[in-house]
C-alpha positions as CSV (number, residue, x, y, z in Angstrom):
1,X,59.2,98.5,88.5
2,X,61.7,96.3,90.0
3,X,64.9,95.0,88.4
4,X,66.5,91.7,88.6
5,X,70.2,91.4,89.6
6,X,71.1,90.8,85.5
7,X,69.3,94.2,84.9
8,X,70.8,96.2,87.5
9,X,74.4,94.7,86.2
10,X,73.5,96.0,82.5
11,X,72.3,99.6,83.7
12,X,75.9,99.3,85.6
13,X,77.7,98.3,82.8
14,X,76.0,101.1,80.4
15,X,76.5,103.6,82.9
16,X,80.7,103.1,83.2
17,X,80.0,103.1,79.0
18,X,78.3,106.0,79.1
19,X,80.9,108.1,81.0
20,X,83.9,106.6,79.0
21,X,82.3,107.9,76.2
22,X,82.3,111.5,78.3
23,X,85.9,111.5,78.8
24,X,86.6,110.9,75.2
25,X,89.8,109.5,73.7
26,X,92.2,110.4,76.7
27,X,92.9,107.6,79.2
28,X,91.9,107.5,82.8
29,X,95.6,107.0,83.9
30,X,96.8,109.9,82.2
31,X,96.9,113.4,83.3
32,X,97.9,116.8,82.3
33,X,101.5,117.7,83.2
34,X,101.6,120.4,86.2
35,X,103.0,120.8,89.0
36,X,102.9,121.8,92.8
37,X,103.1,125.6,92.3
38,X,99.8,125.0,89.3
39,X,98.1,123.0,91.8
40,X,98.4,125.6,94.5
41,X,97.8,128.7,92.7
42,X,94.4,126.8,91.9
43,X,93.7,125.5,94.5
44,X,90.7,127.5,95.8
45,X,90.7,126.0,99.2
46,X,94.0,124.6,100.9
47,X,93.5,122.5,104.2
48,X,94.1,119.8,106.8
49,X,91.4,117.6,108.1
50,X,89.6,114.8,109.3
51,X,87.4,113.2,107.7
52,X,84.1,112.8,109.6
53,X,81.3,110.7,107.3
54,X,80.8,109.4,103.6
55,X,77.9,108.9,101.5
56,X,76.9,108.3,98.3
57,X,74.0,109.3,96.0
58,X,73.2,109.6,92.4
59,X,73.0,112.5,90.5
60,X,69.7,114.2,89.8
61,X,69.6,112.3,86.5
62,X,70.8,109.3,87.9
63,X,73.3,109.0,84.9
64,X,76.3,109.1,87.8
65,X,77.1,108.2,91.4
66,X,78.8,110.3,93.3
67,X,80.4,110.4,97.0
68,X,80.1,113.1,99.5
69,X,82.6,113.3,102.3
70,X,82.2,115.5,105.3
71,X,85.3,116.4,106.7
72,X,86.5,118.9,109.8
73,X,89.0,121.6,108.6
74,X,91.8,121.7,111.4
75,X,94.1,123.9,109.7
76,X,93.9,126.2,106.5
77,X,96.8,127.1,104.4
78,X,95.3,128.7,101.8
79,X,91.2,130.8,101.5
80,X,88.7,130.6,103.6
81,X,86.4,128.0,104.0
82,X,82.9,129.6,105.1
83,X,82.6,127.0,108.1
84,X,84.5,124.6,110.2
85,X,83.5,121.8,107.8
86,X,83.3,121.3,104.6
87,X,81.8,119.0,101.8
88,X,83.9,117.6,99.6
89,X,82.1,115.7,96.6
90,X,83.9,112.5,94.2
91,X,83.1,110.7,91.4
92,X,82.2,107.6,92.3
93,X,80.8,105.3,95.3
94,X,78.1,102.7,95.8
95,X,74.3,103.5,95.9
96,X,72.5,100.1,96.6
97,X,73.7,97.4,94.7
98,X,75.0,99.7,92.0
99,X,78.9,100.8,92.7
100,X,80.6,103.5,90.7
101,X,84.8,103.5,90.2
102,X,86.2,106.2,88.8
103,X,90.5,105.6,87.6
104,X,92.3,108.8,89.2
105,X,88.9,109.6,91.5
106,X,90.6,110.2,94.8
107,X,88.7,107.6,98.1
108,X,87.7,109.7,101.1
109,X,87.1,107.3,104.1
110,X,85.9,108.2,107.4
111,X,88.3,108.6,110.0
112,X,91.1,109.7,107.7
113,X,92.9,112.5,108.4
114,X,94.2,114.2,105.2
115,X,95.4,117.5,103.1
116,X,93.2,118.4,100.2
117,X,94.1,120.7,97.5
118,X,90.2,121.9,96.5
119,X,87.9,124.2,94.3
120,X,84.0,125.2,94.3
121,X,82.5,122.8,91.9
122,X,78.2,122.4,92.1
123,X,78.3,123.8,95.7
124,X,80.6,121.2,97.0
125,X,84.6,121.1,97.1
126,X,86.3,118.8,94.6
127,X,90.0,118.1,94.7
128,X,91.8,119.8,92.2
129,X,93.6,117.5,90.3
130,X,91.8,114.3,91.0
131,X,94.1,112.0,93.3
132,X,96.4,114.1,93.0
133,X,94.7,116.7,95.3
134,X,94.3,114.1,98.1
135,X,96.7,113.5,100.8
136,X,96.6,111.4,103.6
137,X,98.3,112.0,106.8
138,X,100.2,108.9,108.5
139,X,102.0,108.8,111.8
140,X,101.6,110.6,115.4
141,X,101.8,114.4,115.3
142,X,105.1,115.4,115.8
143,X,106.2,113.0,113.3
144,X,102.8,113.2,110.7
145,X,103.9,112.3,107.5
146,X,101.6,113.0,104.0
147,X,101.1,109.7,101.7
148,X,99.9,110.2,98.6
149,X,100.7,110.7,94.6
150,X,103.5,113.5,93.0
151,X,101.5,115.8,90.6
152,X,102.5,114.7,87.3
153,X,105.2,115.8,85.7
154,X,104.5,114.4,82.2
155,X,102.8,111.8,80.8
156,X,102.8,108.9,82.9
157,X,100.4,106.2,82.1
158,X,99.6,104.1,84.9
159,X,102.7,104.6,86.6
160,X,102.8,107.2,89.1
161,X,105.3,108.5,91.6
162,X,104.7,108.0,95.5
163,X,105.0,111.0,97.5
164,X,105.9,110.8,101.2
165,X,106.8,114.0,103.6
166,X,107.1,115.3,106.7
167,X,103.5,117.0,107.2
168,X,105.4,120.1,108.6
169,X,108.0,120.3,105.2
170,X,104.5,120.0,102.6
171,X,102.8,122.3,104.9
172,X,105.9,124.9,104.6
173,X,105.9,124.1,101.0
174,X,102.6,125.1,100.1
175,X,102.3,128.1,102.9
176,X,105.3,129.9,100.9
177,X,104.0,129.5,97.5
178,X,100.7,130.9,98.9
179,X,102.6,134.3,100.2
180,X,104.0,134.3,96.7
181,X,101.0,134.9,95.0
182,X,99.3,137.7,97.9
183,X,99.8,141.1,95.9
């Protein structure tokens, strides 16, 4: 059976219902309060990359879209990933004429080089802490800087504090709180 354009835009609009009514009472824009030493210590999966394609596809009960980003791991900082690549899997995307947006879903696009706080979810790689576990890495390479969001600190709604560093100072960063937790 085929479904007209006004159809398709109903199934849409029960679908982003649907979910709301999975998260519950708690806002998209809010998050938990932690910070970059939580976010390391669980972080599964620590790295630099590239990332190579995108796609999207439902889920097997076609209740949500989801995107799947390939990217090329140049540099690990903290486990061990059990290839050169990786898959790393977000809410969200566009299937069709059907799109998915997810407030606080990071956006993995091709191309984009970027350092991803991740852990093993459905046999993919999801970033821990939703947008918050997705940086993306600006400027030539002796002078990359990492864009992104500050973990939250408390509870901000809607109004969240750019990050921006020297690639090499995050990088230091993170690699000393990872020798911190080796036994």
């Amino acid at each position: 059976m085929r479904f007209g354009t006004r159809t398709r835009a109903k199934k849409s609009i029960l679908l982003a219902c649907a979910l709301a009514a999975l998260v519950g009472t708690a806002s998209a824009s809010q998050f938990a309060r932690f910070d970059r030493d939580t976010q390391v210590r669980n972080s599964e999966l620590i790295l630099r990359g590239r990332v190579d394609t995108v796609s999207a596809h439902w889920n097997e009960a076609r209740s949500a879209i989801y995107s799947d980003a390939e990217v090329t791991v140049e540099e690990v900082w903290k486990g061990a990933p059990s290839s050169d690549r990786v898959v790393v899997r977000v809410l969200g995307g566009t299937v069709g004429t059907v799109r998915l947006e997810v407030d606080g879903a990071p956006r993995l696009a091709a191309g984009e080089d970027v350092v991803l706080f991740l852990r093993r979810a459905d046999g993919a790689y999801t970033p821990w802490g939703m947008m918050f576990g997705k940086y993306r890495i600006v400027g030539p390479a002796g002078a990359a800087v990492a864009v992104g969001l500050e973990p939250p600190s408390g509870e901000e709604r809607g109004a969240f504090r750019p990050y921006s560093a020297k690639l090499i100072d995050l990088r230091r960063e993170v690699v000393s709180m990872v020798a911190k937790e080796a036994p």
